[in-house]
Backbone as a chain_set.jsonl record, in Angstrom:
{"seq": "XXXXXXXXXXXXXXXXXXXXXXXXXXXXXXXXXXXXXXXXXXXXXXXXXXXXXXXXXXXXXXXXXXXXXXXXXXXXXXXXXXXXXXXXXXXXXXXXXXXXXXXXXXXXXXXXXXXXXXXXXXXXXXXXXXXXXXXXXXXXXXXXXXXXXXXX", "coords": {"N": [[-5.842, -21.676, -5.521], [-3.492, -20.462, -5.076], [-4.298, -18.028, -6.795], [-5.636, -16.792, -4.855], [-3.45, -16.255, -2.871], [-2.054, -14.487, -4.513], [-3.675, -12.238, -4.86], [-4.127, -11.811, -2.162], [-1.977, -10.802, -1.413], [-1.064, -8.697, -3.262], [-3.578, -6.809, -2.338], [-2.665, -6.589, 0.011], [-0.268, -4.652, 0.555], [0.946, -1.151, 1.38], [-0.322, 0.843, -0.482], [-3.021, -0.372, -1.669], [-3.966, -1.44, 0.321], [-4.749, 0.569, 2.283], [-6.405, 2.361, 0.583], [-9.022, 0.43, 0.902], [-9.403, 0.406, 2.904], [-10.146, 3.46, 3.473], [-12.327, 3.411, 1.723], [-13.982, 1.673, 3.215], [-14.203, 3.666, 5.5], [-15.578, 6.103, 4.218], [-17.673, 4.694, 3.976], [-18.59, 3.799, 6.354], [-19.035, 6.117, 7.112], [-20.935, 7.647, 5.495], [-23.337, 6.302, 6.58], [-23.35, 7.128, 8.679], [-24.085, 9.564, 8.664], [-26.732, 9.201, 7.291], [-28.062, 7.957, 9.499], [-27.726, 10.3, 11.547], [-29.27, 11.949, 9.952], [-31.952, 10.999, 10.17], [-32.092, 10.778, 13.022], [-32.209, 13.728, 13.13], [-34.344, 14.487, 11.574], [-36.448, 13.215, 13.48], [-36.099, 14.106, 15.94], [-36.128, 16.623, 15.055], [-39.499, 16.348, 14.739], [-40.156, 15.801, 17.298], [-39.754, 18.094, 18.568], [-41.691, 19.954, 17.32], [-43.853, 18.916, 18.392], [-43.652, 18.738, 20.902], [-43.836, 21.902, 20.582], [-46.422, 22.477, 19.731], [-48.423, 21.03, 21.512], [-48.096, 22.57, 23.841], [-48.722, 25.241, 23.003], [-51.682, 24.307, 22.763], [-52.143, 24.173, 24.909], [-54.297, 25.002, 28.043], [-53.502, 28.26, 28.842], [-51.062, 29.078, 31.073], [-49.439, 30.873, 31.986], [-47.985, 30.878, 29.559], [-45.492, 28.622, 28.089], [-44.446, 28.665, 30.205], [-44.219, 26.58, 32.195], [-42.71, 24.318, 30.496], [-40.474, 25.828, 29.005], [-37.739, 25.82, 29.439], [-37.809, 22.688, 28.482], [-38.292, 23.323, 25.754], [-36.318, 24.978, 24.825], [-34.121, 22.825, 25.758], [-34.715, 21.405, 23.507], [-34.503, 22.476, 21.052], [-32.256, 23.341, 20.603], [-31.182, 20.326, 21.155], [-31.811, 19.507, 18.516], [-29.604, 21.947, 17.287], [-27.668, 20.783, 17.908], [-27.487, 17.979, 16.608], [-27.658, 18.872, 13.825], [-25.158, 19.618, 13.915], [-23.478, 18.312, 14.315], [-23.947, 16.613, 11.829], [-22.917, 18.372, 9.941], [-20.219, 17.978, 11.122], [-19.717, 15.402, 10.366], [-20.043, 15.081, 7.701], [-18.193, 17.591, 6.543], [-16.07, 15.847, 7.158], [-16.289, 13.492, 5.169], [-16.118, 15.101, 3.028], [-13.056, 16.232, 2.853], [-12.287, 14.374, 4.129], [-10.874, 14.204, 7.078], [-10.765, 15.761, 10.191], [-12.075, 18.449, 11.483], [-11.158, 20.334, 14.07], [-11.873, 22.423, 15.048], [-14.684, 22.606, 14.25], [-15.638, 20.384, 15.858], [-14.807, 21.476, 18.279], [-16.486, 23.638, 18.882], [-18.93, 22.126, 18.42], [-19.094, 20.881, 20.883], [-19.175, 23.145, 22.276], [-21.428, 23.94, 22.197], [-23.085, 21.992, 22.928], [-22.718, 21.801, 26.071], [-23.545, 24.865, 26.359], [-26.229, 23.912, 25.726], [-26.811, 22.295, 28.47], [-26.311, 24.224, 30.204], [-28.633, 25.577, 30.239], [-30.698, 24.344, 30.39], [-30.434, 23.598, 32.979], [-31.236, 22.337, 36.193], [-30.58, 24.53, 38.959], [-31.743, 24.095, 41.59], [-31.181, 20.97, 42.006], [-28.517, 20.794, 40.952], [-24.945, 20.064, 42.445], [-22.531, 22.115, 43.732], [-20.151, 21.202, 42.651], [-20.737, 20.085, 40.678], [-21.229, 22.099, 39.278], [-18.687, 23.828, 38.815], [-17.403, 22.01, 37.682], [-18.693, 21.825, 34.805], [-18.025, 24.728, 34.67], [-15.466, 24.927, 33.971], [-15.314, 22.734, 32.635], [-16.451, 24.809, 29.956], [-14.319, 26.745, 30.232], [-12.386, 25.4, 29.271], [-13.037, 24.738, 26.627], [-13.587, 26.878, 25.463], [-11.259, 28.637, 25.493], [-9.468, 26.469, 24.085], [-10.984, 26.52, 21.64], [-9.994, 28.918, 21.045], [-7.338, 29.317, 20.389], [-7.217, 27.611, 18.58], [-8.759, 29.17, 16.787], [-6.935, 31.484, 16.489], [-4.756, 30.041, 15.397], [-5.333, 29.772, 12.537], [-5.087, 32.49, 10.907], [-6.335, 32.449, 8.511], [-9.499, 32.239, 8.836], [-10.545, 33.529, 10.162], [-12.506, 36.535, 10.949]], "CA": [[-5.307, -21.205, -4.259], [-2.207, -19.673, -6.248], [-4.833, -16.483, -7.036], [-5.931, -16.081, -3.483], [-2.317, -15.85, -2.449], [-1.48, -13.208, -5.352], [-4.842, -11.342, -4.43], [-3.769, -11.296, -1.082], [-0.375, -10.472, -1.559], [-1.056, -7.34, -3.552], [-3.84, -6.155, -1.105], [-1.862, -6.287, 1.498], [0.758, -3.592, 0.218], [0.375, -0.481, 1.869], [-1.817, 1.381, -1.199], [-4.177, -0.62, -2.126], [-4.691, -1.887, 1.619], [-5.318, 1.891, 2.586], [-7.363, 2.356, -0.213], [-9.577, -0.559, 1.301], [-9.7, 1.524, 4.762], [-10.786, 4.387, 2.699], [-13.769, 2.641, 1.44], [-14.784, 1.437, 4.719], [-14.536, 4.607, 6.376], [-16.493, 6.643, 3.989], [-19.11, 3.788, 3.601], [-19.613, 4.554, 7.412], [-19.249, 7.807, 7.28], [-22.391, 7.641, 4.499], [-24.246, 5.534, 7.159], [-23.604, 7.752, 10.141], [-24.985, 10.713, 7.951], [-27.693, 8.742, 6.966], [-28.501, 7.865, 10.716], [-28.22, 11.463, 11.794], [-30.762, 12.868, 9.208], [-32.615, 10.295, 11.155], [-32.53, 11.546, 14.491], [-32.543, 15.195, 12.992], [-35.737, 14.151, 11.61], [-36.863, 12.511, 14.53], [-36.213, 15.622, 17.179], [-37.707, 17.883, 15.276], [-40.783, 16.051, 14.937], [-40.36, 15.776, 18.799], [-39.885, 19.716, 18.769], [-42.951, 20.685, 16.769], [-44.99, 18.402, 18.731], [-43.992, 19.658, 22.239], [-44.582, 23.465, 20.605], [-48.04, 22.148, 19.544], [-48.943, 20.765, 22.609], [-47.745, 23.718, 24.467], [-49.207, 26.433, 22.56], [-52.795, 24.363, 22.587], [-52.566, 23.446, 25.99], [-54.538, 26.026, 28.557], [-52.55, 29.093, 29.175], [-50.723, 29.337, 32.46], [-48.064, 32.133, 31.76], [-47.205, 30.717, 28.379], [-44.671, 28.013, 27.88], [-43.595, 28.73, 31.605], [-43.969, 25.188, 32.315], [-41.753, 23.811, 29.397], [-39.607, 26.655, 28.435], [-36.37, 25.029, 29.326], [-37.698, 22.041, 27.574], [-38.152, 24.003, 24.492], [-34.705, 25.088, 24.63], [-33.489, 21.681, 25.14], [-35.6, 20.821, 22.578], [-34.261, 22.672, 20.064], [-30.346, 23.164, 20.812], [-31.11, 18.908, 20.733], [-31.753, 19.738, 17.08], [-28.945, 22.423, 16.606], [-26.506, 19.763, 18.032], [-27.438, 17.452, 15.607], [-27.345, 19.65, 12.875], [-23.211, 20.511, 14.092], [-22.663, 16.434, 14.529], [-24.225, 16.246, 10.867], [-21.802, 18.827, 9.347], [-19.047, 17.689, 11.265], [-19.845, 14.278, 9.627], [-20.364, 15.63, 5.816], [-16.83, 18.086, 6.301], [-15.156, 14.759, 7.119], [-16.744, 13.154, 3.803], [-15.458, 16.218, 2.059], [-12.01, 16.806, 3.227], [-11.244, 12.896, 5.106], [-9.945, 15.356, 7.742], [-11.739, 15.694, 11.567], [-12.024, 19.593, 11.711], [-11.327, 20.234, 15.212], [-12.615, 23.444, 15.151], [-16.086, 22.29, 14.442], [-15.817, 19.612, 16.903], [-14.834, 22.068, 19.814], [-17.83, 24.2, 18.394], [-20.094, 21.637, 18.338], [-18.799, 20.582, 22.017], [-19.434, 24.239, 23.435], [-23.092, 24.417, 22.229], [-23.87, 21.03, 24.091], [-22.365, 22.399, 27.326], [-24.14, 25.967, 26.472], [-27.398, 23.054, 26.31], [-26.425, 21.183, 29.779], [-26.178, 25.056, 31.285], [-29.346, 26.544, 29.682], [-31.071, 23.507, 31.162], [-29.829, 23.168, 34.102], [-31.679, 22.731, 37.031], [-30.294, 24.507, 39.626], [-31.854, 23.279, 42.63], [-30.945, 20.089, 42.079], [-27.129, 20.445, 40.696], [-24.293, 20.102, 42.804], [-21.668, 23.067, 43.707], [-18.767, 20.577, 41.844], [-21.074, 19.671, 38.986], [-21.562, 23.755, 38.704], [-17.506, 23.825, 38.934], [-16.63, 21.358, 36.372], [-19.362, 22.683, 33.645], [-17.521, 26.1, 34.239], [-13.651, 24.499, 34.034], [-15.104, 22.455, 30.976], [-16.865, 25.783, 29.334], [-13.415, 27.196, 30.115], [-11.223, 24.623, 28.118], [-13.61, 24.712, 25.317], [-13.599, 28.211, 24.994], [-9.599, 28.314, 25.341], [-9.105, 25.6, 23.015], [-11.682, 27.071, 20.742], [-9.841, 30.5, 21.188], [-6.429, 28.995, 20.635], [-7.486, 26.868, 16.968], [-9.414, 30.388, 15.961], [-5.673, 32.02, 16.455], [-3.995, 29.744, 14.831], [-5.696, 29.838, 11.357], [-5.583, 33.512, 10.527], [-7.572, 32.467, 7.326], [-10.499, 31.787, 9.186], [-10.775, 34.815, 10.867], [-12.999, 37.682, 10.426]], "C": [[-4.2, -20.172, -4.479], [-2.935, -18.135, -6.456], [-5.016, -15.947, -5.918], [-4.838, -15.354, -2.883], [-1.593, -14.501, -2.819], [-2.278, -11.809, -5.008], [-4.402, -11.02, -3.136], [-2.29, -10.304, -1.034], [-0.362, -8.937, -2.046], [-2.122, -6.166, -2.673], [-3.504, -6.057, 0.11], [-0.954, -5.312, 1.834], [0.067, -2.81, 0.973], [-1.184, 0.196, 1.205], [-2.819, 0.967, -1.508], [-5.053, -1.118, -0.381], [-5.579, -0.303, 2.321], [-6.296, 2.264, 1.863], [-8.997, 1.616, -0.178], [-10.245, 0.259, 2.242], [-10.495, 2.668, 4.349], [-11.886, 4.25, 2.507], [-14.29, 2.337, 2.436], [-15.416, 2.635, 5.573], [-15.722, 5.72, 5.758], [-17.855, 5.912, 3.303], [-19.64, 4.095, 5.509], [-20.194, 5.516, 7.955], [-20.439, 8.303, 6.829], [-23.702, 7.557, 5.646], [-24.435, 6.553, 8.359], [-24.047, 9.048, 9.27], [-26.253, 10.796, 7.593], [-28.916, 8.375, 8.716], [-28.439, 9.356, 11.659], [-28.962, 11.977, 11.34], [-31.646, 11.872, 9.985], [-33.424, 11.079, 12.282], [-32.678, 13.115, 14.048], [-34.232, 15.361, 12.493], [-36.803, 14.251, 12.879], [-37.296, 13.635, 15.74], [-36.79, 16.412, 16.339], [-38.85, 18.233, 15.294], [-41.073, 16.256, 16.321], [-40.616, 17.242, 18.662], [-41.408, 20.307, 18.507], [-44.585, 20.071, 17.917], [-44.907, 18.934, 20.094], [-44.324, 20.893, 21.714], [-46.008, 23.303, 20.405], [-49.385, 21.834, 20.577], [-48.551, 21.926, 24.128], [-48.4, 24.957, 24.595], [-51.021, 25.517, 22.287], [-53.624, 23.926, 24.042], [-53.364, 24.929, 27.037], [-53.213, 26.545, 28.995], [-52.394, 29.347, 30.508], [-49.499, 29.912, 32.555], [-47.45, 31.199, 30.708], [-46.021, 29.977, 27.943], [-44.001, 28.678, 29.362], [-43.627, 27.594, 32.694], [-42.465, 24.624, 31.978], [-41.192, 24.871, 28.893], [-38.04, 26.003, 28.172], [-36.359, 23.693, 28.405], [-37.369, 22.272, 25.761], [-36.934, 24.082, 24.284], [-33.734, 24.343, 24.379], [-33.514, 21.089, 24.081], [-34.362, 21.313, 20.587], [-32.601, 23.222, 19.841], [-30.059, 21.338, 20.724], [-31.011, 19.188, 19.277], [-30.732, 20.459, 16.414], [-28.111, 21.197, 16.957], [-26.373, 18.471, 17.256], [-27.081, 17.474, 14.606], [-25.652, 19.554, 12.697], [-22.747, 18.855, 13.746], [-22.69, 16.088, 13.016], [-23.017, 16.905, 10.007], [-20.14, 18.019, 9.8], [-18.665, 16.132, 10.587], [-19.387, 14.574, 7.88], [-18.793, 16.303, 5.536], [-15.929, 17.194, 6.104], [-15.13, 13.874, 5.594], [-15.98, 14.008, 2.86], [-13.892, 16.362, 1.85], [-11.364, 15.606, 3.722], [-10.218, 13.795, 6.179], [-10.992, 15.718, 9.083], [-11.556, 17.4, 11.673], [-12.344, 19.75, 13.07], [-12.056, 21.503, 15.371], [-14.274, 23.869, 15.466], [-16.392, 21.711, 15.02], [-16.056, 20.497, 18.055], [-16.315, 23.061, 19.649], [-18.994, 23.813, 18.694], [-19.963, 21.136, 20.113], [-19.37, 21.726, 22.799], [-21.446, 24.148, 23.183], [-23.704, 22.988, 23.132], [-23.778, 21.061, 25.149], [-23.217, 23.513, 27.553], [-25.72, 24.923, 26.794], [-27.427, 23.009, 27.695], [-26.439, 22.755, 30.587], [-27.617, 25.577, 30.902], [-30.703, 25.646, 30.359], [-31.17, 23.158, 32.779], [-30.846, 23.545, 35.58], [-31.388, 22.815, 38.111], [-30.236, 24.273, 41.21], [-31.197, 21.887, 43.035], [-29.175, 19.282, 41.159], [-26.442, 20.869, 42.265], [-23.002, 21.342, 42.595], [-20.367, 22.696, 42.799], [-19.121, 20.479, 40.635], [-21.169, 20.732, 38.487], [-19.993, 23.982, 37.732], [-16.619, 23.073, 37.815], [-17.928, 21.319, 35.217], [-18.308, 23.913, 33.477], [-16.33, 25.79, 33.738], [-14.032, 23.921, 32.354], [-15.837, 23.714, 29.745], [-15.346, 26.399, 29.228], [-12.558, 26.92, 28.857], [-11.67, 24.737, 27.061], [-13.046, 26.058, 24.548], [-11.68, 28.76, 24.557], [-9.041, 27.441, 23.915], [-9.874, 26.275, 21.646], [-10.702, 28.72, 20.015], [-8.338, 30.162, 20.055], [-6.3, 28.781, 18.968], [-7.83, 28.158, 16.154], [-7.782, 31.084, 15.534], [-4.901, 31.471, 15.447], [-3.879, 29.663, 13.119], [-6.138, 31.067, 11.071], [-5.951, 33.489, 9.436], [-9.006, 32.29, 7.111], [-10.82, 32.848, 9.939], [-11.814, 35.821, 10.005], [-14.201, 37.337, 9.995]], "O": [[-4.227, -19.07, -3.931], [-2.239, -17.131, -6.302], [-4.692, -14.774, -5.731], [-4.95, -14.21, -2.444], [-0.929, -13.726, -2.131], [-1.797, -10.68, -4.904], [-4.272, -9.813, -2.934], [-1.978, -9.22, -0.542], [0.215, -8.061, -1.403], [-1.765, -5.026, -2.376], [-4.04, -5.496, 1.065], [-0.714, -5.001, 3.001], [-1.052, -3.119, 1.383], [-2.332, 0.231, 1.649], [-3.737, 1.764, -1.7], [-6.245, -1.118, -0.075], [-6.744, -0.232, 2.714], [-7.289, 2.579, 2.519], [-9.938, 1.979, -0.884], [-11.407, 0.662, 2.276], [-11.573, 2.831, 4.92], [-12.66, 4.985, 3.12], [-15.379, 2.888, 2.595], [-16.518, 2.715, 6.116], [-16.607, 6.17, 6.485], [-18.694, 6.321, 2.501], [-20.753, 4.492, 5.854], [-21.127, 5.799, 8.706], [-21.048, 9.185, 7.434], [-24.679, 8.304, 5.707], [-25.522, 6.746, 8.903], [-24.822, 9.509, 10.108], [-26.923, 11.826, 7.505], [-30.126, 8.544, 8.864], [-29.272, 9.4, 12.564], [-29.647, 12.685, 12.078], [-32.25, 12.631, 10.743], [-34.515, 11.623, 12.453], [-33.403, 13.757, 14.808], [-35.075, 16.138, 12.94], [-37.666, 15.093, 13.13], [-38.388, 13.897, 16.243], [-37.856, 16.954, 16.632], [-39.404, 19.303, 15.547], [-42.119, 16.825, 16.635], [-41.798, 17.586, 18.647], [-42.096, 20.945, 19.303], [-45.714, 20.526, 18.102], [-45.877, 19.537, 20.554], [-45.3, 21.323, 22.329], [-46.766, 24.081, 20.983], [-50.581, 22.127, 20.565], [-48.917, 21.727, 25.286], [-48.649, 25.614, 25.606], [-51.713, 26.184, 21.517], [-54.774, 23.588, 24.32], [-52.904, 26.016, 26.688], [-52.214, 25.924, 29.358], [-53.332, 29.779, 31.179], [-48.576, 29.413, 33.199], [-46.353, 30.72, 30.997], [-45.294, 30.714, 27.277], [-42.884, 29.189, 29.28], [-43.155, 27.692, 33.826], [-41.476, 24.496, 32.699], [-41.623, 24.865, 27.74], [-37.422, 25.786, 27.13], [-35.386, 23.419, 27.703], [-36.641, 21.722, 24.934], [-36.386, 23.263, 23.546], [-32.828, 24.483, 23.556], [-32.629, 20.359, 23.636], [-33.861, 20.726, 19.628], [-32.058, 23.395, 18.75], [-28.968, 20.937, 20.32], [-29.87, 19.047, 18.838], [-30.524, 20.159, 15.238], [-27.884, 20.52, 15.954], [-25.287, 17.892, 17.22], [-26.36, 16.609, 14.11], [-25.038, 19.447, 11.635], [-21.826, 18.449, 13.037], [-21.758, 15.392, 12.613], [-22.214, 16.171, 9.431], [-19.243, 17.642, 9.047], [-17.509, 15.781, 10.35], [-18.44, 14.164, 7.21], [-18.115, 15.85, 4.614], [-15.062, 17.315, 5.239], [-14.075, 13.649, 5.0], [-15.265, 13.528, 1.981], [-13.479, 16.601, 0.716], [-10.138, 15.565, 3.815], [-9.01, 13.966, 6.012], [-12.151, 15.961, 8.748], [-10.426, 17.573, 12.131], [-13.468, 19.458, 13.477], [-13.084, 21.37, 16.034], [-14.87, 24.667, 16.189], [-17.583, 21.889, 15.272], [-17.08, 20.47, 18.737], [-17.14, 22.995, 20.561], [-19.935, 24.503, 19.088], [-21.089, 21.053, 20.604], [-19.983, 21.498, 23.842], [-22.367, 24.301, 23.985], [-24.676, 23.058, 23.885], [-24.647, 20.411, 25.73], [-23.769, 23.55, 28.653], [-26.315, 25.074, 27.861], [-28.2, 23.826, 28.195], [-26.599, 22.586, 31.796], [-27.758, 26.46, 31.748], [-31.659, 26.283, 30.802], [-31.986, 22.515, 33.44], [-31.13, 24.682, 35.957], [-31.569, 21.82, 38.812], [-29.238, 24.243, 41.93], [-30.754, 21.674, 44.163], [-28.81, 18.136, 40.896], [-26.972, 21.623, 43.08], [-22.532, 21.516, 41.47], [-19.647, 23.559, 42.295], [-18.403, 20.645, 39.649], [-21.223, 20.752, 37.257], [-19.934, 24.204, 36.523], [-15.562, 23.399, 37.275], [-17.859, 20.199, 34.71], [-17.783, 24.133, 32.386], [-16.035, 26.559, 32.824], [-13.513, 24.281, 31.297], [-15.678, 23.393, 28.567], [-15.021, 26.607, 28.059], [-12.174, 27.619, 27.92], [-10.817, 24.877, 26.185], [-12.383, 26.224, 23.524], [-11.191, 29.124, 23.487], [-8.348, 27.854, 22.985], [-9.183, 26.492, 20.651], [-10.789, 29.304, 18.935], [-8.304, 30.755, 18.977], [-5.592, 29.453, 18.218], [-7.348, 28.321, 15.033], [-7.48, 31.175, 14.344], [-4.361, 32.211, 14.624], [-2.831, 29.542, 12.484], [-7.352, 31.194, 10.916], [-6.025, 34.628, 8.976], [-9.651, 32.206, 6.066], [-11.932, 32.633, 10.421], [-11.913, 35.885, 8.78], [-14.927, 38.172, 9.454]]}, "num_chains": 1, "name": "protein.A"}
């Protein structure tokens, strides 16, 4: 019982307890990388198979059915892609690069507008897409400024 106590006692200090946290985080960090190649998988099987079934289906002005799907289709896949890096940078660096976050934030908004079917949105839901395209872009603008080593 005497070892448990000593064992505890020294993992409990700050370094080796952090060191602990460490391990945890990039054992999930592994897992959530591992579960995005997943779904990146996954959608772009979806992707190929709506272009397949698209392009063999009779022609009625050419993906002017599913166009917007397409689009969703495959901005679903870049946004994966951004979630995957922003995963892997963190692995690299133990460090949340906001930069790539707000990045990866504007292209799922640029999705949600590129999509968007305007019949059936609301004048407010138009209104707060544009306010949150705003902040992105601002905030985006703001982080670009502030790291003139990232520039250019």
């Amino acid at each position: 019982m005497k070892r448990f106590w000593r064992w505890l006692a020294h993992y409990w200090r700050d370094e080796p307890f952090l060191g602990i946290i460490g391990g945890i985080e990039s054992l999930i960090a592994r897992l959530l990388s591992l579960a995005m190649m997943l779904v990146i998988i996954v959608a772009t099987v979806d992707l190929i198979r709506l272009l397949i079934s698209d392009l063999s289906a009779e022609p009625k002005g050419f993906f002017s059915q599913n166009l917007f799907a397409i689009f969703g289709a495959f901005l679903n896949v870049l946004i994966a892609l951004e979630i995957l890096e922003n995963i892997t940078a963190y692995l690299r660096k133990h460090v949340f690069q906001v930069e790539l976050v707000i990045a990866t934030s504007l292209i799922a908004v640029a999705r949600k507008i590129i999509i968007l079917d305007l019949d059936k949105t609301s004048g407010l839901s138009l209104i707060g897409l544009a306010l949150a395209v705003l902040a992105l872009a601002v905030s985006y603008w703001i982080i670009r400024r502030s790291n003139p080593s990232r520039e250019g």
